[in-house]
C-alpha positions in Angstrom: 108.1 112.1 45.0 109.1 111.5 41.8 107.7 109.8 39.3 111.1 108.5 37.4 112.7 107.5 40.6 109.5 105.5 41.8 109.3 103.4 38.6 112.8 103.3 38.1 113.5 102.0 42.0 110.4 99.5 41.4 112.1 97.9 38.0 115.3 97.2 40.2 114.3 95.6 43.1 112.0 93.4 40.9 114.8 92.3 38.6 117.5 91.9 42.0 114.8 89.3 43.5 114.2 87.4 40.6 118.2 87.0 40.2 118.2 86.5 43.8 115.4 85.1 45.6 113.6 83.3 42.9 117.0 81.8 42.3 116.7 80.8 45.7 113.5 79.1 45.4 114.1 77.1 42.4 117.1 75.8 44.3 115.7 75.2 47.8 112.3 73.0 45.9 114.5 71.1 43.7 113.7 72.2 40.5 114.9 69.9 37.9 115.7 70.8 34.4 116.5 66.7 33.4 112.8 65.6 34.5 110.3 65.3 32.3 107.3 67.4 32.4 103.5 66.7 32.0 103.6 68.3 28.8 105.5 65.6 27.3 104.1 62.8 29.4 100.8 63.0 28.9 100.8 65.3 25.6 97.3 64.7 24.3 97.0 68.0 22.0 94.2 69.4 23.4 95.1 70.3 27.2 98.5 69.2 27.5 100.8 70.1 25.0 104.2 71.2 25.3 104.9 75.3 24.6 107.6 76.9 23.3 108.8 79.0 26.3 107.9 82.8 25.1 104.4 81.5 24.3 103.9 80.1 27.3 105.1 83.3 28.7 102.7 85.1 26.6 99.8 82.8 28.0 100.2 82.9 31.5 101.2 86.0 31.5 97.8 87.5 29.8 95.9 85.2 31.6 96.9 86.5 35.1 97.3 89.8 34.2 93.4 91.0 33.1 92.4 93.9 34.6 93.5 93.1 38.1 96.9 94.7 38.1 95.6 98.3 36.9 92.0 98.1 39.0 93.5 97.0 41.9 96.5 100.0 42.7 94.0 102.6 41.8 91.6 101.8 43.9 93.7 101.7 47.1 95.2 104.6 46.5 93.3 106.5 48.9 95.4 105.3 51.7 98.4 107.2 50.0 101.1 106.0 47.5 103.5 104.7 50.3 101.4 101.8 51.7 100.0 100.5 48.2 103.8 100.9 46.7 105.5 99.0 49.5 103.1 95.9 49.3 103.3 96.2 45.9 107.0 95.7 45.9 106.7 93.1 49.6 103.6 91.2 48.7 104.6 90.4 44.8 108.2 89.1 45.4 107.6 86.9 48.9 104.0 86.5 48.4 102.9 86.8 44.5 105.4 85.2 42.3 106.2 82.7 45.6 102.5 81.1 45.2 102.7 81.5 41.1 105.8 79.9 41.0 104.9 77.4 43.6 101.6 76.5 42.1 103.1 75.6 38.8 105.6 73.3 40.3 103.6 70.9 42.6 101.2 70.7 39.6 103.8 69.5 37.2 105.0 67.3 40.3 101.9 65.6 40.5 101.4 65.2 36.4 100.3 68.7 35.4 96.8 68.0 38.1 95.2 71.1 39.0 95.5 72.5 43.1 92.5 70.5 44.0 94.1 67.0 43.3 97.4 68.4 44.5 95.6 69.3 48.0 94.1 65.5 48.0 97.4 64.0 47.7 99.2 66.1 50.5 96.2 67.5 52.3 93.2 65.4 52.1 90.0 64.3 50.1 87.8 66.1 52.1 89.8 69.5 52.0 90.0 68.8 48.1 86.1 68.2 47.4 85.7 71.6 49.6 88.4 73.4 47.7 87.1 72.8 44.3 83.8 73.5 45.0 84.7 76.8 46.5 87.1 77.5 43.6 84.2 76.4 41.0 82.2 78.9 42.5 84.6 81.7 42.7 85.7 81.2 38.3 81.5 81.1 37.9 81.8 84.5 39.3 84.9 85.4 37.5 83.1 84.2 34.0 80.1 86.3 34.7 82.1 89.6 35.8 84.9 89.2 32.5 82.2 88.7 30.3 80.2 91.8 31.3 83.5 93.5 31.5 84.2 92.7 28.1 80.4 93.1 26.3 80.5 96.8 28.6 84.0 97.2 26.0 82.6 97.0 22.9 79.6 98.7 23.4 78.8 102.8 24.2 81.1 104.7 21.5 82.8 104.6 18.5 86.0 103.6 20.5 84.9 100.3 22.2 83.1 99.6 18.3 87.1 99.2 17.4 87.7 97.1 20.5 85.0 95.0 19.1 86.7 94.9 15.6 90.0 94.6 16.9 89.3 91.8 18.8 87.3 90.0 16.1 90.1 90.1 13.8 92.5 89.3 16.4 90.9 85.7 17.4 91.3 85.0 13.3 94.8 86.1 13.5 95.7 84.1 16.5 94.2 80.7 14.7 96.4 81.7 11.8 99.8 82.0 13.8 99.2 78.6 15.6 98.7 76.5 12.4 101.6 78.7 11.0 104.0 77.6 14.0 102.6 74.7 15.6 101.5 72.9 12.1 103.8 74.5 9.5 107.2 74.7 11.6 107.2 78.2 11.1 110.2 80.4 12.6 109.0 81.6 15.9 110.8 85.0 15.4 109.4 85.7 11.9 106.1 84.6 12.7 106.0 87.1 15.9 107.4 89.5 13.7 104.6 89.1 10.5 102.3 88.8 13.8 102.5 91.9 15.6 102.6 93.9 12.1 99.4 91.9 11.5 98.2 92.8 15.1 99.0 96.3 14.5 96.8 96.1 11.4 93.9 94.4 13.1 94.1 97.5 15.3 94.5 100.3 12.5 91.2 98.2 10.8 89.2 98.5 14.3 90.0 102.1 14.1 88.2 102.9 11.0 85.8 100.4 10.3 83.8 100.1 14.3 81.4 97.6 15.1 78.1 98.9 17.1 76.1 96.2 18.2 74.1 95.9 21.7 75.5 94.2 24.1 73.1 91.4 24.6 74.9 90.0 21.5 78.1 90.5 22.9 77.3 88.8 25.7 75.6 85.9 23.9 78.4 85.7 21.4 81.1 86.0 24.1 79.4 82.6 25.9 79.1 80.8 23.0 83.1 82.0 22.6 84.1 80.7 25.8 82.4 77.3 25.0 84.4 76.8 21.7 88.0 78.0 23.2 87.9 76.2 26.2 87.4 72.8 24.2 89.7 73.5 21.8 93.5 72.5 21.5 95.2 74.5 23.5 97.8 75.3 20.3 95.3 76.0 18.0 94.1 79.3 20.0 95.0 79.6 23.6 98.4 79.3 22.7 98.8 81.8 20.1 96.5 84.0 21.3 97.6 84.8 24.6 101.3 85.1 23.2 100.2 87.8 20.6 98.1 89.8 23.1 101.1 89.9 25.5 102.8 92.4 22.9 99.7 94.6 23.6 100.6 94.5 27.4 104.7 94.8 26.6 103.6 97.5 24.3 101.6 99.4 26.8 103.7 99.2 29.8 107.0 100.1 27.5 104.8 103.1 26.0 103.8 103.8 30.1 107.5 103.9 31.1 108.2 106.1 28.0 106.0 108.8 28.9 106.4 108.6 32.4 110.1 109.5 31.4 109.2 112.3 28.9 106.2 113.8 30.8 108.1 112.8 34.4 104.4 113.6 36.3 104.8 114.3 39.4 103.1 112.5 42.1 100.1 114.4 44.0 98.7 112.2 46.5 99.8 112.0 49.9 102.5 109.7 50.3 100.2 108.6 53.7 97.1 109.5 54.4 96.2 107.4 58.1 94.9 104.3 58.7 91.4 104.4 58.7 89.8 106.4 55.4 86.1 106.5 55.4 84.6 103.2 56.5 87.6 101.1 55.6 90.7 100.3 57.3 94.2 99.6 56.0 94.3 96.7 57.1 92.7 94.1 55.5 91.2 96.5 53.2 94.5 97.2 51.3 96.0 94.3 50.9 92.3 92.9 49.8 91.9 95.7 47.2 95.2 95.8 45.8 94.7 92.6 44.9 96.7 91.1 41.3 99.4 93.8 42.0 100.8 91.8 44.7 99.0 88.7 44.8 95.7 87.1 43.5 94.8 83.4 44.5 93.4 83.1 40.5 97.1 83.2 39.3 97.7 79.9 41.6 94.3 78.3 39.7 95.8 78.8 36.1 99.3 78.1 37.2 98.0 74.4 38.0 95.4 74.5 35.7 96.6 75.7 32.1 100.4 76.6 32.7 101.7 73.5 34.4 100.1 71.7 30.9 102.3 73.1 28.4 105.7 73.4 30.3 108.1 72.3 28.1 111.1 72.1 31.1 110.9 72.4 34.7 113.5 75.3 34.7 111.5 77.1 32.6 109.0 77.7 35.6 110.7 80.1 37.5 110.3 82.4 34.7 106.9 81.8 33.6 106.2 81.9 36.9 107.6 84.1 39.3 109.0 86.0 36.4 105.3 87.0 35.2 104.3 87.5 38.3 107.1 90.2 39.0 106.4 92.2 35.6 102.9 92.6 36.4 104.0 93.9 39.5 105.8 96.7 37.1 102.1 97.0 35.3 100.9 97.7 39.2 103.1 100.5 40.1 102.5 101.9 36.7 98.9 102.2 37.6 99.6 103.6 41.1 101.9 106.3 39.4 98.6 107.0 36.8 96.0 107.3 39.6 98.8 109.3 41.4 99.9 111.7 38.9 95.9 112.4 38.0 94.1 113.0 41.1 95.3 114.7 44.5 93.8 112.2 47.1 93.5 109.3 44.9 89.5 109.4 45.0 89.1 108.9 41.1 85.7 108.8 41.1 84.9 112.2 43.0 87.3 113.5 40.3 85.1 112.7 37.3 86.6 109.4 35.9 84.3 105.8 35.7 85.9 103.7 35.8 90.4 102.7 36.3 90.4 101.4 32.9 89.4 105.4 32.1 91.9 106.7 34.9 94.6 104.2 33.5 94.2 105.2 29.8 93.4 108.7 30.4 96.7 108.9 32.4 99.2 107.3 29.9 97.7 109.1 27.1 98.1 112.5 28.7 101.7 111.8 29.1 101.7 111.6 25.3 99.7 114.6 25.0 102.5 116.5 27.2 105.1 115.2 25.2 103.2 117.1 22.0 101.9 114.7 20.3 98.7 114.9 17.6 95.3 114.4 18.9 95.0 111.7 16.9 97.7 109.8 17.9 96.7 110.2 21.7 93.4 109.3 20.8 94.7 106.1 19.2 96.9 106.1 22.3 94.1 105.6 24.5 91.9 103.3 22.2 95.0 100.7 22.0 95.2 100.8 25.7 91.6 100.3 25.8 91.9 97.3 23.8 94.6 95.9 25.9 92.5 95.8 28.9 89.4 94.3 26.7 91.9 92.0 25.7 93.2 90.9 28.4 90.1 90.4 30.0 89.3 87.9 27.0 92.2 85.8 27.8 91.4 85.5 31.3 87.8 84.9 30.6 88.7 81.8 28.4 91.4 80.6 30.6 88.5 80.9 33.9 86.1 79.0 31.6 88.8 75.8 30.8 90.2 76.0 34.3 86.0 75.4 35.9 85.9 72.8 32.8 88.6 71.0 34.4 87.7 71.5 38.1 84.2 70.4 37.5 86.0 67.1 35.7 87.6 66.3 38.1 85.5 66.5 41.2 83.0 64.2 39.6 86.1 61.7 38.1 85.8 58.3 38.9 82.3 58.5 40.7 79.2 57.1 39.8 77.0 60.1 39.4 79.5 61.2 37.2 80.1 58.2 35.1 75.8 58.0 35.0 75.7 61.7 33.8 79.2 62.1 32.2 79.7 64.7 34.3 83.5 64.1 33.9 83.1 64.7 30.1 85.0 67.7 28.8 82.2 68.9 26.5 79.1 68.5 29.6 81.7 70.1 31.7 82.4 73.2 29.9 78.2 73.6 29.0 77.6 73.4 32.7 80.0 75.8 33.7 79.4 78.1 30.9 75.8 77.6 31.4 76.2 78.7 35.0 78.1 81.6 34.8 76.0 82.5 31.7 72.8 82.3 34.5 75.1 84.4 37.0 75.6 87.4 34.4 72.3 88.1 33.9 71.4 87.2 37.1 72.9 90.2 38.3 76.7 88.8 39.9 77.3 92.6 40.9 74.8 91.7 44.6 78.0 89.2 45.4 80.7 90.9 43.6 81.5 93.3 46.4 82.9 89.6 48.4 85.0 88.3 45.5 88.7 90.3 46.4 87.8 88.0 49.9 87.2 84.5 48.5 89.9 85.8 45.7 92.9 86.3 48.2 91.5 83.5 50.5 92.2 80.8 47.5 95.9 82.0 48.0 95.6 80.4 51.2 95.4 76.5 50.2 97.1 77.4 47.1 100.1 77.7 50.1 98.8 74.5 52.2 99.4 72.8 48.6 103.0 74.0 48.3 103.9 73.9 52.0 102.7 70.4 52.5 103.7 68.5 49.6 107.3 70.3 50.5 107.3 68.9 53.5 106.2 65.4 52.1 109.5 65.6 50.3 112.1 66.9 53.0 112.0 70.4 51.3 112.9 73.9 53.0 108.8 75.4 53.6 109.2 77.7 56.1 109.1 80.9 53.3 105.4 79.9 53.0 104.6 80.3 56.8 103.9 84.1 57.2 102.2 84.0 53.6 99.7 81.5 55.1 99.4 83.2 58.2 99.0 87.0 56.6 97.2 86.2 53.8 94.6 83.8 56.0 94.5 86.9 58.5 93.5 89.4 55.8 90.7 87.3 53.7 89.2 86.2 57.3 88.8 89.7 58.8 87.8 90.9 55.7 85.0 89.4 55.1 83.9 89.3 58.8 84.0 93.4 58.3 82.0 92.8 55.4 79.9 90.9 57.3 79.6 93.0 60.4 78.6 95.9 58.1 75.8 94.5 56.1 74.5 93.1 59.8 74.7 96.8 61.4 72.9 98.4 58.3 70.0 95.6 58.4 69.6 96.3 61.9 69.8 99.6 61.1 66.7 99.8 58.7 66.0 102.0 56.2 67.4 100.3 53.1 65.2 99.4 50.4 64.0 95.6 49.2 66.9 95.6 47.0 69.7 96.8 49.0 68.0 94.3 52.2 68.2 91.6 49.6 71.5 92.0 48.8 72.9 92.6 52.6 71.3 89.3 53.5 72.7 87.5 50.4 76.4 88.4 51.1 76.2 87.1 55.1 74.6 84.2 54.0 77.5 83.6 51.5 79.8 84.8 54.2 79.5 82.0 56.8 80.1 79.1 54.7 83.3 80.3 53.3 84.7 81.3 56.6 83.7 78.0 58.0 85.5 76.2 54.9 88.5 78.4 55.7 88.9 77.2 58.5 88.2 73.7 57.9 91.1 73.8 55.6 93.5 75.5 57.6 92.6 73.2 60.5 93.5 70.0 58.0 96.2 71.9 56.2 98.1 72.7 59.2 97.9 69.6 60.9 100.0 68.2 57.9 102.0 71.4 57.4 103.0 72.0 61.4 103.8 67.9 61.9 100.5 67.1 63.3 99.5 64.0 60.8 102.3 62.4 58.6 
């Protein structure tokens, strides 16, 4: 296969069912360009606040995006590059950009609310209190992996020293552009413009001037970070921010697609391999792995979470929405093409590389280096794309941290334990959830990290209940959301019953150490309370969904 055609073929479809089906969507829900949004309802200037539509791109766009969308490809592609590229392509328009899209609507439908009150409303209280708390505990997890993930990037070498610079400068920057747009009426286009020279600056300063520090400092100094931003208006760095740093991703993928042209790799791995590789089996472990590339239930958390917020029309959801959700789609197959292009079975690791942040970077930079360009410049090559990731990373790290601020709000909101302990106060909120995940870093989140892709898919699954039901509540066509729910419930349950199964067999088995033993037992412990919440909610979900309760 070759390399060209594959991206080329991916780029097409993508764009057809955006003009298509999520044309189709926006039609069949109602979407209404005369309503008024949240945004401008409730505009307080610090949560909801209404974005021009490029920024807003820029934020939800780097906010899903992270890491997810290059780890995720890689790593399945040990099953061959035909499976991962055709759920790729299947699960990101009908299941991806479907929940992104539909997430963002029924929270600006029910005054910008995140998908907890949106599932009391159609759902239930009960299945709300259980899906909050579930969802708290799955960002807790997210805030402790990001900020390891980023501390791990600016420490280690002279390159992730410039990621540290970079990235310092770059939060200065951001703060800069906001006042300068949001405060001084600046023109968007020659702000962006000064903005990316500045980025590219902030980038060329990283370069030369490193910053070595350990990384407990980092990861002090990224907590305290996450404190400040989440608290903060959402114009005077969220905003900006998150719009710069999606140049860094346009830029990478555009620089991808151009060397994929000029170097036109060929692809090595098998286009099929079988169905069971190793221990782990296609199915669910492909559709669990791939992850952000086709779907993520995170997206559907920030979509009602930050997004819904700043919307400045309803129309303008379908792109920030399933638009987003279909470019880092592209960003998905671009990683598949790197892992295939650089290994012959899609094993990375037996073939030398760490990490797919290294297989990613080292990939796309090798394309540059066929092309016959300067060391240096496919050094720089990789260290920007380095940065992007870090970057990224950030963005989704601040976004987690806001969206458990308002989750925690919210599930204490109008009760007396949290009026006692203002527990529904912004400022408690974010400590507490900081706090925690701060505790869960160090802690050592890696013993329950193996189980997140699980509980991260299986928050798709109300996500859908959410959309389905209040649909349905509203004499709206649902039934595109039935095989979503039923797949997608289907893969996150026998997943983590697998997972389960396995750490039982190898307890039973002996011979592990008090570590390993410790960790085993941890996970299945985890493991039955989440599949018994599952089901709870697909139990009260689907009575409402399938006409069982009005």
């Amino acid at each position: 296969m070759n390399s060209i055609f594959l991206i080329v073929m991916a780029i097409v479809i993508f764009v057809v069912a955006y003009l298509t089906y999520g044309r189709y969507l926006a039609k069949a829900w109602g979407i209404d360009p005369n309503r008024k949004t949240p945004a401008h309802e409730l505009e307080d200037g610090v949560d909801y606040c209404p974005a021009k539509t490029p920024v807003l791109m820029g934020h939800h766009f780097s906010s899903i995006a992270g890491a997810g969308p290059i780890n995720g490809p890689i790593q399945a592609a040990f099953f061959g590059w035909v499976p991962c590229f055709l759920w790729i392509v299947i699960g990101g328009i009908f299941f991806g950009a479907v929940q992104d899209f539909g997430s963002i609507f029924v929270s600006i439908r029910h005054e910008g609310k995140s998908l907890g009150e949106v599932i009391e409303d159609n759902i239930g209280h009960k299945s709300r209190v259980l899906f909050t708390v579930f969802a708290w505990l799955v960002l807790l997890l997210v805030i402790a992996a990001f900020a390891d993930i980023v501390a791990n990037s600016f420490t280690g070498s002279a390159a992730n020293g410039s990621v540290a610079t970079a990235s310092m400068l770059f939060i200065v920057l951001a703060i800069g552009f906001g006042f300068a747009v949001y405060r001084k009426n600046a023109s968007m286009v020659v702000a962006s413009i000064v903005g990316v020279i500045l980025l590219a600056g902030c980038v060329a300063i990283g370069l030369a001037f490193p910053i070595e520090l350990p990384k407990t400092f980092w990861i002090i100094f990224v907590f305290v970070y996450i404190m400040i931003a989440s608290v903060t208006p959402v114009w005077i760095l969220l905003q900006p921010r998150d719009y710069l740093s999606s140049f860094l991703l346009y830029f990478m993928m555009i620089a991808a697609v151009i060397g994929i042209f000029g170097a036109h790799p060929a692809i090595q791995i098998p286009a099929f391999v079988d169905f069971k590789v190793g221990n782990n089996y296609l199915f669910p472990t492909l559709f669990i792995t791939i992850a952000c590339g086709a779907i993520s239930g995170f997206h559907s958390l920030i979509g009602s979470g930050t997004t819904s917020k700043q919307l400045d029309n309803e129309k303008n959801a379908l792109m920030v929405g399933y638009g987003s959700m279909l470019i880092e789609c592209v960003l998905a197959v671009i990683s598949l093409i790197a892992v295939a292009t650089l290994t012959s079975d899609g094993q990375f690791a037996a073939a030398g590389y760490s990490s797919p942040t290294v297989v990613f970077a080292t990939a796309i930079s090798g394309f540059f280096a066929q092309l016959g360009l300067s060391e240096g410049a496919v050094s720089a090559t990789y260290t920007i794309i380095a940065l992007a990731v870090s970057c990224f990373c950030l963005t989704s790290l601040d976004t987690g941290t806001r969206l458990g601020r308002f989750m925690f709000q919210e599930l204490f909101a109008g009760t007396e334990v949290g009026k006692k302990l203002k527990l529904d106060n912004m400022y408690v909120a974010t400590v507490i959830t900081a706090l925690c995940g701060f505790a869960l870093c160090l802690a050592g989140y890696a013993k329950v990290w193996p189980l997140f892709g699980a509980c991260n898919q299986l928050v798709a699954v109300p996500a859908f209940l959410a959309i389905g039901t209040y649909l349905k509540k509203q004499g709206r066509n649902n039934k595109m959301l039935y095989i979503p729910i039923i797949f997608m419930s289907c893969a996150t349950l026998v997943s983590l019953c697998f997972s389960f199964k396995n750490n039982l067999t190898a307890l039973i088995a002996g011979g592990l150490d008090g570590a390993a033993t410790f960790t085993n037992v941890l996970q299945d412990v985890i493991i039955v309370p989440i599949v018994i919440l599952a089901v709870i909610l697909l139990i009260d979900g689907g009575k409402v969904l399938w006409g069982k309760e009005k």
